[in-house]
C-alpha positions in Angstrom: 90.8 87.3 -49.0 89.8 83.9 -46.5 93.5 83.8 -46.2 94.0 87.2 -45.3 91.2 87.1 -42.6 92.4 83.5 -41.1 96.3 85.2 -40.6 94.7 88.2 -39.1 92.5 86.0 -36.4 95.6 83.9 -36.1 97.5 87.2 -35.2 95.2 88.6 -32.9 95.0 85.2 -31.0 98.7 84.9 -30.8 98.4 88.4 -29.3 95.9 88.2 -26.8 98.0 84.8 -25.9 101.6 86.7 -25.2 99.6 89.2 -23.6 97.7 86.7 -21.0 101.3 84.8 -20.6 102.9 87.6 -19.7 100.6 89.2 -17.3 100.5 85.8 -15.5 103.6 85.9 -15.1 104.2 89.0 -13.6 100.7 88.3 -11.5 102.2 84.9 -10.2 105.9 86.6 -9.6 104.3 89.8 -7.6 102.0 87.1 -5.8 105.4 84.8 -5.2 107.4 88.0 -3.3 103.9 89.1 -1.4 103.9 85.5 -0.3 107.8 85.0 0.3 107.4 88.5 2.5 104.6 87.0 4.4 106.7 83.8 5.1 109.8 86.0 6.0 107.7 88.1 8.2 106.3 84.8 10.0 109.7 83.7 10.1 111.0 86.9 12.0 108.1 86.6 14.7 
């Protein structure tokens, strides 16, 4: 039953770790093109 509860934890942390990766990721690379827009624009003037 311990072991059962300690794989369950283990999954829900592995989880909620993808999850927070991921949605850095896509945070950071939608940051990257606003920023990379801002320079292009700034270039242009």
């Amino acid at each position: 039953m311990k072991d059962k509860t300690f794989i369950t934890i283990l999954a829900i942390v592995m989880v909620i770790g993808i999850g927070v990766t991921v949605g850095l990721m896509i945070h950071g690379y939608q940051l990257w093109q606003q920023i990379s827009i801002v320079e292009m624009i700034a270039n242009w003037g």
